[in-house]
C-alpha positions as CSV (number, residue, x, y, z in Angstrom):
1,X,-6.5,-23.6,21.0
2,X,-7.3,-24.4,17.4
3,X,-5.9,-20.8,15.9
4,X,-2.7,-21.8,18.4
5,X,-2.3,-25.4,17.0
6,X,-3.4,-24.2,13.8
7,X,-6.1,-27.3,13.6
8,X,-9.0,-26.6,11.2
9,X,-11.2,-29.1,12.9
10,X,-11.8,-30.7,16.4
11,X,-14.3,-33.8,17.4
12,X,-14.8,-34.8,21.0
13,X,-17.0,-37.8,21.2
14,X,-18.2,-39.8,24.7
15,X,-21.3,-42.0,24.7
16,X,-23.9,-40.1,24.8
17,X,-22.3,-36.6,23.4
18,X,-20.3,-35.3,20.5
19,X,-19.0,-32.1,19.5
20,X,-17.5,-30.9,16.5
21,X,-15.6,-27.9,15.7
22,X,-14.5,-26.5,12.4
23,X,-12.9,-22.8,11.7
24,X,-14.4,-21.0,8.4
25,X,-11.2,-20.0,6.0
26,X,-10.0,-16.9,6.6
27,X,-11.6,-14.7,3.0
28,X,-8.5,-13.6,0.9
29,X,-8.9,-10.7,-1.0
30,X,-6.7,-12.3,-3.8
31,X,-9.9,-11.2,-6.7
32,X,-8.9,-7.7,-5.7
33,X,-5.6,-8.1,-6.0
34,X,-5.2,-10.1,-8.8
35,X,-7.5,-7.7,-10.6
36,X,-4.9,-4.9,-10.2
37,X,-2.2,-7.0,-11.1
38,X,-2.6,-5.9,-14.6
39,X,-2.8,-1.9,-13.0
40,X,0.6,-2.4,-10.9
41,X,2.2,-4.0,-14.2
42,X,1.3,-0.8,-16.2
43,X,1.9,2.1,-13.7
44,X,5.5,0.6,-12.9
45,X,6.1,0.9,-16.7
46,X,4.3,4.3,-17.2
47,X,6.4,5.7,-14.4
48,X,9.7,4.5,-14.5
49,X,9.6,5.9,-18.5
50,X,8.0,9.4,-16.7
51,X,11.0,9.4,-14.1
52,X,13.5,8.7,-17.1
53,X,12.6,11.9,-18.4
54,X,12.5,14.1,-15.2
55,X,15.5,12.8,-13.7
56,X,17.7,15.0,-16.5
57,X,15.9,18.1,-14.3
58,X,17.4,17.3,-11.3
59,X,13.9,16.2,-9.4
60,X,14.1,13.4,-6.4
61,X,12.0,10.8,-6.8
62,X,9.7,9.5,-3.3
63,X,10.1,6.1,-3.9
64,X,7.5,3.0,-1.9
65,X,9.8,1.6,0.6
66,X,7.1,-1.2,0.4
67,X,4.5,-2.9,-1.3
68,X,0.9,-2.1,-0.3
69,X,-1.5,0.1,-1.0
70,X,-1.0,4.1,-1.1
71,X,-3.4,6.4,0.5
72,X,-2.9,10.0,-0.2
73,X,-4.7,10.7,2.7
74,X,-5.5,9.6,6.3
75,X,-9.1,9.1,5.5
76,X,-11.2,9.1,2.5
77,X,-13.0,12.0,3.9
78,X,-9.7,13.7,4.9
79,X,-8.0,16.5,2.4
80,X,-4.8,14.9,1.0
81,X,-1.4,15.0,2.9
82,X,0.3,16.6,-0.4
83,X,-0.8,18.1,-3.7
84,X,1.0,18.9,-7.0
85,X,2.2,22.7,-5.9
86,X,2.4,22.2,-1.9
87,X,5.7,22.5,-0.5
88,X,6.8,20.2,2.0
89,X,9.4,19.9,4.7
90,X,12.0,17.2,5.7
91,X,9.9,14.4,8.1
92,X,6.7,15.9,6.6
93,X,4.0,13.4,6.0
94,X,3.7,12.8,2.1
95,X,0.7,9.5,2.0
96,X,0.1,6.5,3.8
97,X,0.8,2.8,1.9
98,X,-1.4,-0.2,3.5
99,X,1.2,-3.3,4.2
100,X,-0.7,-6.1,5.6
101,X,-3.1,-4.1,7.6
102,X,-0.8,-1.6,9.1
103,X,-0.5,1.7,7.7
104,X,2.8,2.6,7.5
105,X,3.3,7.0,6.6
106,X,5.9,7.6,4.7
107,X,7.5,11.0,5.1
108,X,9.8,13.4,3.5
109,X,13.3,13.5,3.2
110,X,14.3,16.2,1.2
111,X,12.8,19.3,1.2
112,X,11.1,21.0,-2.0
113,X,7.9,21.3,-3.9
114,X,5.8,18.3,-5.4
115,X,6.2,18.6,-9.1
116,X,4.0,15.3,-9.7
117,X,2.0,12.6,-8.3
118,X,2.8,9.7,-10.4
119,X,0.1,7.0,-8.8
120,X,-3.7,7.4,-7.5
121,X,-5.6,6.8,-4.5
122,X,-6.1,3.4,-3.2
123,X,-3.3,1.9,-6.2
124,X,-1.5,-0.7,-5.4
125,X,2.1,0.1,-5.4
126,X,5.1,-1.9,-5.0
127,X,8.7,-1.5,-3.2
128,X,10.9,1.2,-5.2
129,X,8.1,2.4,-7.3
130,X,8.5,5.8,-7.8
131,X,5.3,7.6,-6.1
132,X,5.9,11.5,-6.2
133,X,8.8,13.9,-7.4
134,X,9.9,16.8,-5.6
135,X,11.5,19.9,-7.0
């Protein structure tokens, strides 16, 4: 009743009873996130000046359809989906990005050999950044 009416507190009093009810806040990672901040800023830049230069050898950029966080694996015990060298098919699983507690895979659409891996496990990524290139 309280999550549904979004009420952060309840008191029910009679005469010879009372009750109060109170939710804890909900913990934000915003730390976490604001410490990367500074990370996400960079990358973006290192990238999009790394893609400049490949672009002129005809490579296709895998670009974040979303902002999260990218996983290059299912788990962190778990051999990575791709590496620099593996070639990979069209609707083959490439990484994972983490968008508000779902993970979302992000698969292939072109067919080709990874060339480079521009961003690390467990980096915060945003929408369009370029992730891998493909051959």
């Amino acid at each position: 009743m309280m999550t549904e009416n979004h009420w952060q507190s309840v008191k029910i009093s009679t005469e010879d009873f009372q009750l109060r009810l109170a939710r804890k806040p909900k913990i934000k990672k915003e730390i976490k996130f604001e410490k990367n901040t500074e990370t996400l800023k960079e990358s973006s830049k290192e990238s999009s000046k790394e893609s400049s230069k490949e672009s002129s050898k005809q490579l296709i950029e895998v670009k974040a359809p979303m902002t999260g966080t990218y996983y290059a694996a299912a788990s962190p015990s778990a051999p990575p989906f791709v590496q620099v060298g593996s070639y990979v098919k069209v609707g083959q699983t490439l990484c994972i990005i983490e968008a508000m507690k779902l993970m979302n895979t992000i698969e292939s659409e072109h067919e080709g050999q990874i060339v480079e891996i521009l961003v690390s496990n467990a980096q915060m990524v945003r929408a369009g950044q370029v992730l891998m290139l493909i051959s």
